[in-house]
VOGU-3710 file (C-alpha; in Angstrom, 3 decimals, decimal comma):
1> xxxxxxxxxx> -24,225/-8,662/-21,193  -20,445/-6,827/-20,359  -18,171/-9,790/-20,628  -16,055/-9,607/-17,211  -12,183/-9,592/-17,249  -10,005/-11,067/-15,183  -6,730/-9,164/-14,076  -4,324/-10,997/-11,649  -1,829/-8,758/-9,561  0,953/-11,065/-8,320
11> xxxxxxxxxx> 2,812/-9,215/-4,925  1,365/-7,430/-2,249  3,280/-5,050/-1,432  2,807/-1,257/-2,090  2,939/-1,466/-5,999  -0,016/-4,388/-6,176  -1,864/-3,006/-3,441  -2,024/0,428/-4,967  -2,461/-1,801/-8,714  -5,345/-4,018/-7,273
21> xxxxxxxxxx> -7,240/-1,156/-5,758  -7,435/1,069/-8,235  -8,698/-1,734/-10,532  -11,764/-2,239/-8,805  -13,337/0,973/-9,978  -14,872/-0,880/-12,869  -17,785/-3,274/-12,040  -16,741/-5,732/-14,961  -13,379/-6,437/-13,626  -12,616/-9,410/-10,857
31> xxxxxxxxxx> -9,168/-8,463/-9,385  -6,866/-11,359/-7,614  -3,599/-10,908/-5,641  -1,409/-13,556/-5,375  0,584/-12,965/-2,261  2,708/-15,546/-0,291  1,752/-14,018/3,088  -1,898/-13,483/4,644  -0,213/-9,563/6,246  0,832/-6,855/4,487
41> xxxxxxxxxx> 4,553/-5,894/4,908  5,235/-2,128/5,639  8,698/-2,559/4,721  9,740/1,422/5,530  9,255/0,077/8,873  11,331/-3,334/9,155  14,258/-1,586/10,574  12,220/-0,609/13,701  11,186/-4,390/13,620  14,547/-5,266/14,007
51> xxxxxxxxxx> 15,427/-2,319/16,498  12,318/-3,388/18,450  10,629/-0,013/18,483  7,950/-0,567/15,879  5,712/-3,252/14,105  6,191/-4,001/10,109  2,752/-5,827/10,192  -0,585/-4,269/8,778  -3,760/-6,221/8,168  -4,631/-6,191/4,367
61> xxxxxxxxxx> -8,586/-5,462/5,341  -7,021/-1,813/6,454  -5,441/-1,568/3,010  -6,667/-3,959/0,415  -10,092/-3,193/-1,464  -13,116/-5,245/-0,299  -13,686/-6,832/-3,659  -9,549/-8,046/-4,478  -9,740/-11,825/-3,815  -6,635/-12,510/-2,145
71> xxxxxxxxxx> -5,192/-15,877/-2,478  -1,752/-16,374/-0,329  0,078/-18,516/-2,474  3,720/-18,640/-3,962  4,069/-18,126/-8,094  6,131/-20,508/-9,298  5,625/-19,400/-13,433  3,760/-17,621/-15,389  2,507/-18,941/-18,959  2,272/-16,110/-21,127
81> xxxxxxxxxx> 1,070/-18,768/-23,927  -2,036/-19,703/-21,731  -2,371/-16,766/-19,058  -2,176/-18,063/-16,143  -0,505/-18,308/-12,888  0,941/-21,755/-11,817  1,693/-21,877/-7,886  3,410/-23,173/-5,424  0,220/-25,165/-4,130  0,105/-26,707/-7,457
91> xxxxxxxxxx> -3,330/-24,930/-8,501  -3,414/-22,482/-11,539  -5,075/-19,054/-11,542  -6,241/-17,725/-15,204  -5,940/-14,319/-16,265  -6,581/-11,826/-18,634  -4,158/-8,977/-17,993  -1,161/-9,957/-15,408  0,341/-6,910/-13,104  3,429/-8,081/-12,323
101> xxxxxxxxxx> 4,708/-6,588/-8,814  6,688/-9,481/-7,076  8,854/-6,325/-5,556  12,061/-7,019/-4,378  14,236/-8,387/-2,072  17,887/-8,876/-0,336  20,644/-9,611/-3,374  22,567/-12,990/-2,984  25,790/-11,982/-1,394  28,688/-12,471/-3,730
111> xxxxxxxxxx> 30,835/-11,991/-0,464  32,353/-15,248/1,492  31,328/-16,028/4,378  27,958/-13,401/3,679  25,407/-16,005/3,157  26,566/-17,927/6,042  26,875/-15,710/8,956  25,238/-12,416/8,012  21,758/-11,573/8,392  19,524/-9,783/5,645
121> xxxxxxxxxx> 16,548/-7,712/6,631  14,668/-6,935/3,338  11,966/-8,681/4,579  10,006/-9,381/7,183  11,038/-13,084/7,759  14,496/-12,083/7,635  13,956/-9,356/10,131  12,240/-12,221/12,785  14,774/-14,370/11,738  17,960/-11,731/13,374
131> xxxxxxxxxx> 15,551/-11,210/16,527  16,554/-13,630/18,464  19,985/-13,428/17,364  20,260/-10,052/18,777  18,349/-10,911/21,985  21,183/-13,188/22,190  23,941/-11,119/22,219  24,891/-8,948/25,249  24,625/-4,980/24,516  27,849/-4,895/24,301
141> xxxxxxxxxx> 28,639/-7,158/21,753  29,836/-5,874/18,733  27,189/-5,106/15,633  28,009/-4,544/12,247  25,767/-3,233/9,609  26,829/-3,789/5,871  25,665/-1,200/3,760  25,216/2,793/3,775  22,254/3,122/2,012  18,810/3,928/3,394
151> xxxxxxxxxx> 18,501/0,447/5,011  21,734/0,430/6,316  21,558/3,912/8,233  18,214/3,165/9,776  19,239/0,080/10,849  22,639/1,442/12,892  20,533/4,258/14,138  17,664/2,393/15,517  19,934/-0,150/17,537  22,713/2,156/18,305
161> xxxxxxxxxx> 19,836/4,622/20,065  18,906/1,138/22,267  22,317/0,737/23,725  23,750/-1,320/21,309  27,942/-1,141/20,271  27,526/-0,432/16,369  29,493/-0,121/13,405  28,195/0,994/9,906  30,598/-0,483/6,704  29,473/1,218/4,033
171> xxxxxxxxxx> 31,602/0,214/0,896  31,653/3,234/-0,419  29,885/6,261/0,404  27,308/6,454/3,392  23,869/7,407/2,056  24,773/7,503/-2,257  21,436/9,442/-3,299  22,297/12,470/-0,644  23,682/15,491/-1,364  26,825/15,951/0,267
181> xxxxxxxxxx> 25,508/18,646/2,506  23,009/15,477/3,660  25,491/13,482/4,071  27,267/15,490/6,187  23,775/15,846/8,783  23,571/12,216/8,207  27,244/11,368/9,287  26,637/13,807/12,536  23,642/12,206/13,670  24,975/9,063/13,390
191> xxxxxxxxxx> 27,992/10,006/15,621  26,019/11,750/18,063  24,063/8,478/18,245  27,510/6,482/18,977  27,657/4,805/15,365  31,294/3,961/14,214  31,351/4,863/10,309  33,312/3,075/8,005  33,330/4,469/4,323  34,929/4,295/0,853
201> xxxxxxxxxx> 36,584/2,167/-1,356  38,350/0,743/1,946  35,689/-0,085/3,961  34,791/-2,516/1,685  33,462/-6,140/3,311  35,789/-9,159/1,465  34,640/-11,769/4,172  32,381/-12,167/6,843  32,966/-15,071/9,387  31,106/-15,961/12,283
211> xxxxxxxxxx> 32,452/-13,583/14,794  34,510/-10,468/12,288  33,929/-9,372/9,150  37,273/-8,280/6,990  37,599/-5,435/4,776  39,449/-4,617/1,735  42,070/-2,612/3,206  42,419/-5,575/5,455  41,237/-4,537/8,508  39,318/-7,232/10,622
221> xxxxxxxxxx> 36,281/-5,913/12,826  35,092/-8,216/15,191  31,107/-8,698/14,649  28,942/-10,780/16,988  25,923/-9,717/14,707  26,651/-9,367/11,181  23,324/-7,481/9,002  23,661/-7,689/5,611  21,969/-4,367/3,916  23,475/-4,145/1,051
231> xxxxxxxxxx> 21,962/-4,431/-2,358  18,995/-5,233/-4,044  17,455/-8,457/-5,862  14,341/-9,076/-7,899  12,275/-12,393/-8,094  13,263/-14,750/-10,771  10,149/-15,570/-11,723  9,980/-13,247/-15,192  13,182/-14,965/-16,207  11,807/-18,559/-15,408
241> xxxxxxxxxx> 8,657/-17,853/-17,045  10,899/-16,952/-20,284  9,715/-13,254/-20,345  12,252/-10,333/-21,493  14,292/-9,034/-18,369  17,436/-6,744/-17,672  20,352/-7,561/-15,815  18,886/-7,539/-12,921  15,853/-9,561/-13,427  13,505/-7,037/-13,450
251> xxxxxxxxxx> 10,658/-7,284/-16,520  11,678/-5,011/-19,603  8,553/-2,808/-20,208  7,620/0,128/-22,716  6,643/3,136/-21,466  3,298/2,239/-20,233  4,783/-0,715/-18,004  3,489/-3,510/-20,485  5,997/-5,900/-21,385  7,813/-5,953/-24,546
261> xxxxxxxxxx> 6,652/-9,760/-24,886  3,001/-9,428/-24,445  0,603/-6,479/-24,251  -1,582/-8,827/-21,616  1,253/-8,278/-19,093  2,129/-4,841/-17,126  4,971/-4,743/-14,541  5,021/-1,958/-11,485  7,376/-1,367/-8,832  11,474/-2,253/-8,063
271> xxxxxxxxxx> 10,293/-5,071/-10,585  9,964/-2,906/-13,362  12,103/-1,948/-15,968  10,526/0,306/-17,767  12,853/0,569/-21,105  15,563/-0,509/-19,845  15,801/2,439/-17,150  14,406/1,259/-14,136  13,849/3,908/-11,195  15,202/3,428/-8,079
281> xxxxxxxxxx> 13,603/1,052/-5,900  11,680/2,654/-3,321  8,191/2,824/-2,141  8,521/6,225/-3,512  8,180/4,967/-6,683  6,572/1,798/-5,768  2,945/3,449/-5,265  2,638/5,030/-8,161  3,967/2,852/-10,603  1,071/0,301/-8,997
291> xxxxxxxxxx> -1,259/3,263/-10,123  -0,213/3,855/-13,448  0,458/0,044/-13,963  -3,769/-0,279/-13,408  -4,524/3,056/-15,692  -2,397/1,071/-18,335  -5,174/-1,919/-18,192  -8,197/0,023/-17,494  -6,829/2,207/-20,801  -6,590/-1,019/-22,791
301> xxxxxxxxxx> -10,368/-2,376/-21,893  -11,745/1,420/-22,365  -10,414/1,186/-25,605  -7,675/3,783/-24,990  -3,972/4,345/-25,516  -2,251/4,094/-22,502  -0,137/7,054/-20,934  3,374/6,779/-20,554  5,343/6,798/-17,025  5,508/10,282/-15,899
311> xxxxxxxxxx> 7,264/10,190/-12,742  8,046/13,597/-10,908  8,999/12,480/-7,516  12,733/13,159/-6,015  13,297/13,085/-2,176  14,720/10,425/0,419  13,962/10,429/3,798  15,714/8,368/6,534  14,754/8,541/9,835  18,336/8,230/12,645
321> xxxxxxxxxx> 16,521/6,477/15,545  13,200/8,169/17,053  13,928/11,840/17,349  16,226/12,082/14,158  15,838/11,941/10,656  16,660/14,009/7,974  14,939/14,553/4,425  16,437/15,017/1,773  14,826/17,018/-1,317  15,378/16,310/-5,123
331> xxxxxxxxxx> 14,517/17,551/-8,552  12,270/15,997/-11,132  14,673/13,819/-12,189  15,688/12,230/-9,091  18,776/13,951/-8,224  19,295/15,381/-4,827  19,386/18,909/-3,903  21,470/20,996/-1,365  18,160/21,179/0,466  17,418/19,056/3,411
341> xxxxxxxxxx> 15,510/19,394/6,989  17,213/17,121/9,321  17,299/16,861/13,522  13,851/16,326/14,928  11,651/17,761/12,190  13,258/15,744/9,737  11,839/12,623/11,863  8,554/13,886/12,090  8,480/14,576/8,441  9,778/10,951/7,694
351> xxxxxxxxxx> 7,228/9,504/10,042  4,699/11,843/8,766  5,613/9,515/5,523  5,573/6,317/6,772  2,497/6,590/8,415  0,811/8,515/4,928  1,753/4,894/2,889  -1,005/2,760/4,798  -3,041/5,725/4,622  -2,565/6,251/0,567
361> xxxxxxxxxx> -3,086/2,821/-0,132  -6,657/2,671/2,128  -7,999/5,791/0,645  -7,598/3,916/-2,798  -9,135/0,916/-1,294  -12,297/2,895/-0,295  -12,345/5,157/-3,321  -10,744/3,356/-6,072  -9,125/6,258/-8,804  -8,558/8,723/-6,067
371> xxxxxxxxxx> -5,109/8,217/-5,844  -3,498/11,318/-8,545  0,584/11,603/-7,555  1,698/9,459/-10,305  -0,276/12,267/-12,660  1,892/14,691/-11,790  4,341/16,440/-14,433  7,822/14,724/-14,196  11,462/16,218/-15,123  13,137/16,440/-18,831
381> xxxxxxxxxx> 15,597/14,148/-16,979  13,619/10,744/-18,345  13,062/11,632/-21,573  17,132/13,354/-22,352  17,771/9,251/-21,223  15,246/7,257/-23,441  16,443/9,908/-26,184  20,061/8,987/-25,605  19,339/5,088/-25,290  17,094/5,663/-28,728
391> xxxxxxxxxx> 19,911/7,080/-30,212  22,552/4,541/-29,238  21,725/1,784/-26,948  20,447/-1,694/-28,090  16,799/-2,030/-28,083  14,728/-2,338/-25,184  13,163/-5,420/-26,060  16,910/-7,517/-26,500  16,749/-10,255/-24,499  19,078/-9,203/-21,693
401> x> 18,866/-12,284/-19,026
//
């Protein structure tokens, strides 16, 4: 008789949806995703939550595999010792290989006055938790948007295009990953749109109160509606659990996403940190780490070594309101490119995007190994950095945090 194996993916978002799918193609594994909400969360799509032109909501039977068990629960810890998965309910879940891809979320603010009065939107309580807020508040009241990355600009689009009096403080440079020819379209639209944009080193937010927010060069802006987009977080839970993270909190990995602690443990997605050089969080990225994050387990119980990450994916695309967008092309190592198609065909081809994620992730669902992007050739980018870190840096598997 086969002996069965149990994997556990812990987050449902686009890495462990894409991770628990694809490991259903063998008949001798039982897959389980640990989620702490019964709805998927098509986070692309929270800013048009927010600017009330859109739904973030998907029902996992349209993108989860018939045979994942999905148990909505909260993990609390993981015990590497014993594999399993202690929850929030107070039940355990065993496993034999763990696919870590808890995702991320909106970084603690460091600013005064930010945790109090601003609102973050990374995810999909925090985005119902500003709608009535900004139901609230006349049209004319004063909104401020901290943050010029992707987040950020669709955010200021989307509720400047509805009426609504807007100001973008970016703390540095609207839209980092674009080329400055991008950022230039970017900076357009957004004026055409009405947007006020506040960047560099000056427009950088020291304090946020319940009506202004002030900036470094001390400037006060009044703010009814303060939205807090910038920066990332990860889940604590690697660090709790005592497993090897970076600064950040995101698991330390080898090359084939398995943790530097324990081979029975793979990480995918803005989670990851792949030796010590984590890509950027995205659901770019997010997708296909989740694939190659289940090819690393279903190597291991073929009997197989593993491939390494072989990421070849650079572009950002941003859509500026409903008929605007622009996107942004990169190399194979992630850098952006003078080339961009922006106005209205660079919002069809970002909503050509958003609506291909649901649509990647059910394909998968109904033919489990289909999925093949993550296969394809990356950049010498990568591997100049691991060479450099090999050469100089302190080992991946330092305990960092």
């Amino acid at each position: 008789m086969t002996e069965n194996t149990d994997v556990v993916v812990i987050g449902g978002g686009y890495a462990g949806v894409m991770a628990a799918n694809r490991l259903t193609q063998r008949d001798d594994v039982t897959v389980t995703l640990i989620n702490p909400r019964p709805d998927f969360v098509h986070r692309v799509r929270l800013h048009q939550l927010v600017g009330g032109t859109g739904s973030a909501v998907i029902d996992y039977p349209e993108v989860l595999a018939k045979g994942v068990r999905l148990v909505i629960d909260s993990a609390t810890r993981i015990d590497a010792a014993g594999r399993s998965v202690e929850l929030a309910s107070g039940d355990a879940v065993g496993y034999d290989y763990l696919v870590y891809a808890v995702g991320s979320g909106s970084a603690d603010p460091s600013v005064p006055g930010a945790a109090e009065f601003a609102y973050p939107i990374a995810s999909l309580e925090e985005a119902q938790r500003l709608l009535p807020v900004l139901d609230a508040a006349p049209a004319s009241a004063a909104v401020t948007v901290v943050g010029g990355g992707p987040t950020g600009i669709e955010t200021a689009a989307e509720l400047a295009e509805q009426g609504r009096n807007v100001t973008l403080v970016c703390g540095g440079a609207l839209g980092p990953y674009l080329h400055r020819r991008g950022r230039r379209s970017v900076a357009e639209q957004l004026a055409a749109l009405g947007v006020t944009v506040l960047a560099g080193s000056d427009a950088k937010v020291t304090t946020v109160t319940r009506d202004a927010v002030r900036l470094a060069d001390g400037r006060e802006l009044p703010s009814t509606v303060t939205i807090w987009t910038a920066g990332f977080g990860v889940p604590d839970l690697a660090a709790r659990s005592g497993l090897s993270t970076d600064a950040l909190g995101r698991l330390l990995t080898d090359e084939a996403l398995t943790s530097v602690d324990d081979e029975h443990i793979v990480a995918a997605g803005d989670s990851a940190a792949p030796s010590g050089l984590p890509l950027r969080m995205s659901c770019l990225f997010a997708m296909p780490l989740g694939a190659r994050a289940a090819d690393t387990v279903l190597s291991r119980l073929a009997g197989e070594q593993p491939e390494p990450l072989n990421q070849a994916f650079g572009a950002q695309c941003i859509s500026l309101g409903r008929s605007a967008g622009i996107f942004q092309f990169g190399n194979r190592s992630d850098a952006a490119v003078w080339f961009n198609i922006d106005g209205r065909l660079g919002a069809k081809m970002k909503e050509s995007v958003v609506k291909g994620i649901p649509k990647h992730l059910a394909e998968e669902a109904h033919k489990p190994g289909g999925y093949k992007l993550h296969k394809v050739k990356g950049g010498a980018g990568r591997q100049k950095a691991l060479e450099a870190l090999n050469a100089g840096a302190p080992a991946v598997g330092e305990r960092v945090a």
